[in-house]
TORFIVO-174306 format. One record per residue (C-alpha): residue number from 1; x, y, z. Coordinates in steps of 0.1 Angstrom, whole numbers. Layout:
N
+-----+-------+-------+-------+
: num :     u :     v :     w :
+-----+-------+-------+-------+
: NUM :     X :     Y :     Z :
...
+-----+-------+-------+-------+
//
This chain:
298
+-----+-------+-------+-------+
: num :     u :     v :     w :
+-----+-------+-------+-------+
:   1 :     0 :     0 :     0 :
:   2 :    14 :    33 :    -8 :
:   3 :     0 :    70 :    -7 :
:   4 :    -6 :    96 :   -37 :
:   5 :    21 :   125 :   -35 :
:   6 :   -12 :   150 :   -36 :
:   7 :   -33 :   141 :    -9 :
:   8 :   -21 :   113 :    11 :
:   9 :   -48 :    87 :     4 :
:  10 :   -37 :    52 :     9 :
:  11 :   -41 :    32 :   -27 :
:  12 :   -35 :   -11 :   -26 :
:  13 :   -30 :    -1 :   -62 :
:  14 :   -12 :    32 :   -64 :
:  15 :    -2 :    43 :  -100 :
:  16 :    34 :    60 :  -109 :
:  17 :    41 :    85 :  -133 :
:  18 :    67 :    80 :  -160 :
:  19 :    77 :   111 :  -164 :
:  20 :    80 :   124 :  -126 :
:  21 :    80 :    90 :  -105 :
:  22 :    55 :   102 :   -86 :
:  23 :    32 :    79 :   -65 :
:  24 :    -6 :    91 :   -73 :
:  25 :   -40 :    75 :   -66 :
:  26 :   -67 :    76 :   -91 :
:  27 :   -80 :   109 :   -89 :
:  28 :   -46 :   129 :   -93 :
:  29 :   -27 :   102 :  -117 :
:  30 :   -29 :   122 :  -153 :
:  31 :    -1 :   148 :  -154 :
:  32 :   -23 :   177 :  -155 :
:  33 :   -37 :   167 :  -121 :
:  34 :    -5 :   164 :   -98 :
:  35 :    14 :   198 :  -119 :
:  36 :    37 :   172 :  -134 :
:  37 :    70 :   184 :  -149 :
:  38 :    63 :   166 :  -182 :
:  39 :    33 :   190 :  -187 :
:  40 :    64 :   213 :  -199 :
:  41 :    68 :   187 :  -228 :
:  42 :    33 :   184 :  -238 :
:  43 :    38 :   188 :  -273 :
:  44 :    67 :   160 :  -274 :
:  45 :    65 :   142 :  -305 :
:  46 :    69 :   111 :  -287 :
:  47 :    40 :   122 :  -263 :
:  48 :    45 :   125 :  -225 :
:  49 :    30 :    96 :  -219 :
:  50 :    18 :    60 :  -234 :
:  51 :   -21 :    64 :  -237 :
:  52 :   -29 :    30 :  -222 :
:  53 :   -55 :    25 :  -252 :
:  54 :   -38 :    11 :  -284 :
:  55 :     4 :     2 :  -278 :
:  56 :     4 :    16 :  -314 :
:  57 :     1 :    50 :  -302 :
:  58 :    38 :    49 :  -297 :
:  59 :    45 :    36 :  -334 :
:  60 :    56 :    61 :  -358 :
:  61 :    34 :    68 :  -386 :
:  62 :    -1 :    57 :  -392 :
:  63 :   -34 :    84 :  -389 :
:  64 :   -42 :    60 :  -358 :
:  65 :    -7 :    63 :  -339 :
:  66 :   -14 :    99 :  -342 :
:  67 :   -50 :   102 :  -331 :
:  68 :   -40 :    78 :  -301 :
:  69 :   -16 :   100 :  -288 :
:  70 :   -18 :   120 :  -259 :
:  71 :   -43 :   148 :  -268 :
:  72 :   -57 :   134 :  -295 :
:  73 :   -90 :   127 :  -295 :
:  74 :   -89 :    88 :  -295 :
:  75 :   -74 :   102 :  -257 :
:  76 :  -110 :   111 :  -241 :
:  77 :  -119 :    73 :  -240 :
:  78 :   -88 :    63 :  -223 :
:  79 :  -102 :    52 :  -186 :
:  80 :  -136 :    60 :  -202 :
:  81 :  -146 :    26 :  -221 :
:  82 :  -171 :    16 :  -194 :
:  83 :  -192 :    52 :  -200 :
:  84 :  -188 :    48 :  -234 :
:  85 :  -204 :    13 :  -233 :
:  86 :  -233 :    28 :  -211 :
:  87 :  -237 :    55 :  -236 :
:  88 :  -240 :    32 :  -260 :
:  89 :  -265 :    11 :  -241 :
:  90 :  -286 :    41 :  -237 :
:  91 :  -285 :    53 :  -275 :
:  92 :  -295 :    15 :  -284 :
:  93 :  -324 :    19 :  -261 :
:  94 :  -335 :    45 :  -278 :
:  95 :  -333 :    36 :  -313 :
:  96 :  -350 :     3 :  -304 :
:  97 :  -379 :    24 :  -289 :
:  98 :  -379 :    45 :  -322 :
:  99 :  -378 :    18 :  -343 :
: 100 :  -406 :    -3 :  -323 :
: 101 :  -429 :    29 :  -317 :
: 102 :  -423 :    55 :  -340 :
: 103 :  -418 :    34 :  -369 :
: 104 :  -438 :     3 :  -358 :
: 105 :  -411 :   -21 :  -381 :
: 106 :  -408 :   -53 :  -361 :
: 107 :  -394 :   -68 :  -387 :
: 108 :  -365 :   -42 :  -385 :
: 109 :  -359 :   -40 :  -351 :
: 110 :  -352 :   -79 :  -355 :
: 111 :  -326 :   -70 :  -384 :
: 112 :  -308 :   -46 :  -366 :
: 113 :  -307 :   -54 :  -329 :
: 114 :  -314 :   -93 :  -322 :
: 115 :  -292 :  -121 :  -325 :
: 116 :  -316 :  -151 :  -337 :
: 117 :  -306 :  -188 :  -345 :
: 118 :  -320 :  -186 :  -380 :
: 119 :  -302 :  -152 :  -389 :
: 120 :  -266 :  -159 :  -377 :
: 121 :  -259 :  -145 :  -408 :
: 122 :  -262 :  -112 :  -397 :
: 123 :  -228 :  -102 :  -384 :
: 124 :  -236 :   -68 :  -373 :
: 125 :  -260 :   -84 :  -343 :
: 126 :  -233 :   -97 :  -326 :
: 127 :  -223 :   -64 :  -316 :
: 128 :  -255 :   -48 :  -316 :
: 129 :  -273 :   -73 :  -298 :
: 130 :  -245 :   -67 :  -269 :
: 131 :  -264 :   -29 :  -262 :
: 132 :  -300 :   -40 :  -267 :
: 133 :  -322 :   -47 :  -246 :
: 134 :  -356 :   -52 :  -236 :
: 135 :  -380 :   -19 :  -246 :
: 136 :  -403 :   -28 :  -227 :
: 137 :  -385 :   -34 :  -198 :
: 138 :  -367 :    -5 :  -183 :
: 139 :  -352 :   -29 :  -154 :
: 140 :  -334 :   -45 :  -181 :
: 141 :  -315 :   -21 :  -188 :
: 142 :  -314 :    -6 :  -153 :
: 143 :  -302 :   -34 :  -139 :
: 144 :  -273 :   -42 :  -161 :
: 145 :  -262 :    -7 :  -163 :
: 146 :  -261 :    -5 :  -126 :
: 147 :  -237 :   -39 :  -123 :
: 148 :  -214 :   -25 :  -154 :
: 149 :  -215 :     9 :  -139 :
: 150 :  -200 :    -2 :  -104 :
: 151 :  -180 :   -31 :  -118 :
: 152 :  -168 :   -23 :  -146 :
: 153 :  -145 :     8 :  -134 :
: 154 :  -132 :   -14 :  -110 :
: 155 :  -115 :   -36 :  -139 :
: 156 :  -111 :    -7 :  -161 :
: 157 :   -88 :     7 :  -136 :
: 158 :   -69 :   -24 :  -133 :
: 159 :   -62 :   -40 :  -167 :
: 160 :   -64 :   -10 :  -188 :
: 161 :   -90 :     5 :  -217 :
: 162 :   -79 :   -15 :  -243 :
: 163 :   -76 :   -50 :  -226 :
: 164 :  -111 :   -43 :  -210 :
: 165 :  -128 :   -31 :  -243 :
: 166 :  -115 :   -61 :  -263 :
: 167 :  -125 :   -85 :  -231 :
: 168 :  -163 :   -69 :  -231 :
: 169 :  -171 :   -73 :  -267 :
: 170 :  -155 :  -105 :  -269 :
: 171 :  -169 :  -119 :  -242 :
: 172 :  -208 :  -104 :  -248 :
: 173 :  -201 :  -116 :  -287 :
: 174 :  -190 :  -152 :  -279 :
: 175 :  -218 :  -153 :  -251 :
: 176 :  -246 :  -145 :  -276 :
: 177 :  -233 :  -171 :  -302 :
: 178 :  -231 :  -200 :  -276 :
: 179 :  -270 :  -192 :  -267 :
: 180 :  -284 :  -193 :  -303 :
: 181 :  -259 :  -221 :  -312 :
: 182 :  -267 :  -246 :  -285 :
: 183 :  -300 :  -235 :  -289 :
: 184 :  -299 :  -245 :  -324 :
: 185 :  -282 :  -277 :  -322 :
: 186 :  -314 :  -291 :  -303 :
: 187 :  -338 :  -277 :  -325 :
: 188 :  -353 :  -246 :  -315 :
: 189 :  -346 :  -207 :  -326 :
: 190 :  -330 :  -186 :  -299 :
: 191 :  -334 :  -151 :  -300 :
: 192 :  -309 :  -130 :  -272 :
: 193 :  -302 :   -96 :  -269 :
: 194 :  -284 :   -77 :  -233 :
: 195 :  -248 :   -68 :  -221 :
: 196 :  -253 :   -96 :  -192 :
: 197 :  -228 :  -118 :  -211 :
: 198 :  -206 :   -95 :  -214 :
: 199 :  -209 :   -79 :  -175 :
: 200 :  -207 :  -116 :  -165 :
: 201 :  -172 :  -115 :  -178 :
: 202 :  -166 :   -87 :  -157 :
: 203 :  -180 :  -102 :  -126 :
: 204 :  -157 :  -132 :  -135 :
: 205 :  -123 :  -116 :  -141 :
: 206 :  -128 :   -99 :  -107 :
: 207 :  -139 :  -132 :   -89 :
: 208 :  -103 :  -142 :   -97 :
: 209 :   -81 :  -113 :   -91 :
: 210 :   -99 :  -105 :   -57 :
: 211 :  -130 :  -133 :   -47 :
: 212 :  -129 :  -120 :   -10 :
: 213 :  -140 :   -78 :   -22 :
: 214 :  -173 :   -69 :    -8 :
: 215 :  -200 :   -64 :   -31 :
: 216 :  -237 :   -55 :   -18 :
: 217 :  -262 :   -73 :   -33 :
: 218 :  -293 :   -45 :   -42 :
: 219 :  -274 :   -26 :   -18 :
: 220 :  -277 :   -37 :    12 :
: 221 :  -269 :   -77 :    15 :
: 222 :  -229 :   -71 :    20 :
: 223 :  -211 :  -106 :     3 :
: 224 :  -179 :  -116 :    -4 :
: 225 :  -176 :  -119 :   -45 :
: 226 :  -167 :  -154 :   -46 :
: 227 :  -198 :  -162 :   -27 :
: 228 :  -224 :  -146 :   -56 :
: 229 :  -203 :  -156 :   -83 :
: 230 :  -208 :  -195 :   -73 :
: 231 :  -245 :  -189 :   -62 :
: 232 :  -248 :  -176 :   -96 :
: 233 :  -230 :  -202 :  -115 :
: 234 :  -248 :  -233 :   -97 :
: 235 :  -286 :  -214 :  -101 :
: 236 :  -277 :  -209 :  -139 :
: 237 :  -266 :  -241 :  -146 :
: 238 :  -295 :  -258 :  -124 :
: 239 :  -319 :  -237 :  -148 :
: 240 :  -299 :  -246 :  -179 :
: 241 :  -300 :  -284 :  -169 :
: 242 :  -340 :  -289 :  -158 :
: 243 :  -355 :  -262 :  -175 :
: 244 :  -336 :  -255 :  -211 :
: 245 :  -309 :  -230 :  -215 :
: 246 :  -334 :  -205 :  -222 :
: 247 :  -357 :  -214 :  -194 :
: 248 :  -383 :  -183 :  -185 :
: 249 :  -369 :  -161 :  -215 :
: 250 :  -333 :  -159 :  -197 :
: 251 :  -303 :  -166 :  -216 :
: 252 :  -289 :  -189 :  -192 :
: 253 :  -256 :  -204 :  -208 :
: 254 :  -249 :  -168 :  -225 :
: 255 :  -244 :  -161 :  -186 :
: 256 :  -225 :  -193 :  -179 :
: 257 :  -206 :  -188 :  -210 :
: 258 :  -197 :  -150 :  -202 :
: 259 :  -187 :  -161 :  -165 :
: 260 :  -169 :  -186 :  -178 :
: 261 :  -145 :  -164 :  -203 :
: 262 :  -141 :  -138 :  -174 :
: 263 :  -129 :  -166 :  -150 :
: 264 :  -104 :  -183 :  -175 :
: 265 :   -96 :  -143 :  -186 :
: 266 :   -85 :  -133 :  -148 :
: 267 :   -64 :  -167 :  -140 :
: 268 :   -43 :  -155 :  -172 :
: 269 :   -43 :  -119 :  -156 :
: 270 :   -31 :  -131 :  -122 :
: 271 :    -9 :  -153 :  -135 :
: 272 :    11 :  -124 :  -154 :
: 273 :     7 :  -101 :  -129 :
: 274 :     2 :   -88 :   -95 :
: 275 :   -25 :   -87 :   -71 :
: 276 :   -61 :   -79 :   -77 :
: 277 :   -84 :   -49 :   -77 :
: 278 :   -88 :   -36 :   -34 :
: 279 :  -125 :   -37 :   -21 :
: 280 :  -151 :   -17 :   -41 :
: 281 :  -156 :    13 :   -20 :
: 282 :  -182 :    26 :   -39 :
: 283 :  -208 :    -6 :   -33 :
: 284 :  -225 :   -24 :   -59 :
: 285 :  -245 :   -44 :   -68 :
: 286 :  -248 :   -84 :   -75 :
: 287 :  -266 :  -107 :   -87 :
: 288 :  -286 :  -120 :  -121 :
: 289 :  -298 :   -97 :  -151 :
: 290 :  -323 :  -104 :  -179 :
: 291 :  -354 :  -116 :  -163 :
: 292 :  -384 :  -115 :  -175 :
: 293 :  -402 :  -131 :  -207 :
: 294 :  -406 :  -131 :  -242 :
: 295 :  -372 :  -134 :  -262 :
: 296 :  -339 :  -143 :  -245 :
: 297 :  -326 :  -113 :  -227 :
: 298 :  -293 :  -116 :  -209 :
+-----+-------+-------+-------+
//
C-alpha cells in the first residue's frame, strides 16, 4: 500500500508516473492533475505519456498512432470505455424504442438489434445485440447498467481500456453465439439480446483477481464476490439443466458462458501479474440480469 504525492490517500494499487515518479491514486494520476514536470513537454513528438488505449500510439506513422496520442482525441476514452459502453446502451435503447414505436417495423428491429438462431448471418447483431435490450423493460437495462456501472471501473482501472474493451465485446459476442448455437443444435430458434454476457465476464475476471472484495447485493446484503459468483454459477446451470438453457426467457448459458470467459480471462491476468483490484468502496451491486419473458434477454 502506498500513498498519492497529492493528498495522502492510501491506494492497494497506487499508480506512478513515467515522467515524474510520482506515487498518485486515481484521482490525481494524469499529469495535469498532480502539476507534473512533463506538462512542460506536452507537445513531445513522442507524447508525455503511453495512452494505455492502443500500444500503437507509440509507433511512428499511421493516422491512428497519431489520433492515439496523448491529446488526441482517440485520448477522451482512455479510462472511459465503461461510459462509453453505457452510452451506448442508452443510444441503443433509444433507437430500439424509435424503431418499435415510431416506426412500428418489427421486422427491423429484428434485423438490426437481435441475434436469432435462423439469422446468424447477420454479423452486425453480434455487436448490436451486446447494447439491446428489452424496450419494454426499463429494469433490463437498469439493472445491467447499474452492475457495469460499479463493476466495470473497477477492472477498467486495473487492466487498462484497451484489454477491457477487447475482453467486453469478446466476451458479450461469444456469449450471444453460444446461446443461439446450442439452442440451435437441439432444434429450436433462440433469439438473445443484453450486455449480461458481457458484464458476467466482468464479474468473473474480478472473482479471480480479488474473490474476497465486498459487493452488496441490491445494496444492502454485504457478500464476499466469490460467494455470488458460485451462487450464480450453480442457479444458472440448475436452470440450464432442468429447465432449457433458455428457461423463462433468460439466456442462461450466454451467462455461464460469459462467467466462464471472465474466469479463464482473470487466472491469465493473475498469473502475469500482481494482485487484484482492493475492495469496491463505492458498493454495488450483485446478482442475475435479464429476467423476465418473451425473447432471450441476458
Amino acid at each position: 500500500m502506498a500513498q498519492c504525492d497529492v493528498c495522502g490517500q492510501n491506494e492497494n494499487m497506487p499508480y506512478q508516473c513515467r515522467m515524474c515518479g510520482g506515487t498518485f491514486c486515481a484521482e490525481h494520476r494524469l499529469p495535469e492533475n498532480h502539476s507534473c514536470p512533463g506538462l512542460d513537454k506536452w507537445n513531445d513528438p513522442e507524447g508525455v505519456f503511453d495512452s494505455g488505449f492502443d500500444d500503437s500510439a507509440n509507433d511512428s506513422g499511421g493516422r491512428f498512432s497519431a489520433a492515439a496520442r496523448t491529446g488526441g482525441p482517440l485520448s477522451y476514452f482512455r479510462g472511459n470505455m465503461t461510459f462509453v459502453f453505457l452510452g451506448l446502451m442508452v443510444l441503443t435503447f433509444v433507437a430500439e424504442v424509435f424503431v418499435l414505436n415510431v416506426m412500428g417495423d418489427v421486422a427491423l428491429f429484428d434485423k438490426l438489434f437481435v441475434l436469432q438462431t435462423n439469422h446468424i448471418a447477420r454479423v452486425w447483431t453480434w455487436v448490436t445485440s451486446i447494447f439491446a435490450h428489452d424496450p419494454y423493460s426499463f429494469f433490463h437495462i437498469l439493472f445491467n447498467g447499474i452492475v457495469l456501472y460499479f463493476f466495470g471501473q473497477v477492472l477498467e482501472r486495473y487492466i487498462g481500456s484497451k484489454k477491457f474493451t477487447a475482453l467486453f465485446l469478446a466476451s458479450g459476442i461469444l456469449a450471444g453465439l453460444a446461446q443461439v448455437g446450442v439452442v440451435g443444435l437441439m432444434g429450436g430458434n433462440a433469439a438473445v439480446r443484453g450486455a449480461s454476457g458481457a458484464i458476467m465476464a466482468v464479474m468473473g475476471v474480478l472473482t479471480v483477481l480479488n474473490p474476497n472484495m465486498k459487493i452488496y447485493i441490491y445494496f444492502i446484503l454485504p457478500l464476499p464476490l466469490w460467494v455470488a459468483t458460485i451462487g450464480f454459477a450453480i442457479y444458472s446451470g440448475f436452470v440450464s439443466v432442468s429447465a432449457g438453457p433458455g428457461a423463462n426467457g433468460v439466456a442462461q448459458l450466454a451467462h455461464l458462458t460469459g462467467l466462464g470467459i471472465g474466469l479463464l480471462y482473470g487466472a491469465w491476468v493473475k498469473e502475469h501479474g500482481t494482485s487484484g483490484p482492493s475492495e469496491l468502496d463505492i458498493g454495488g451491486g450483485g446478482g442475475r440480469g435479464g429476467m423476465g419473458g418473451g425473447r432471450r434477454r441476458f
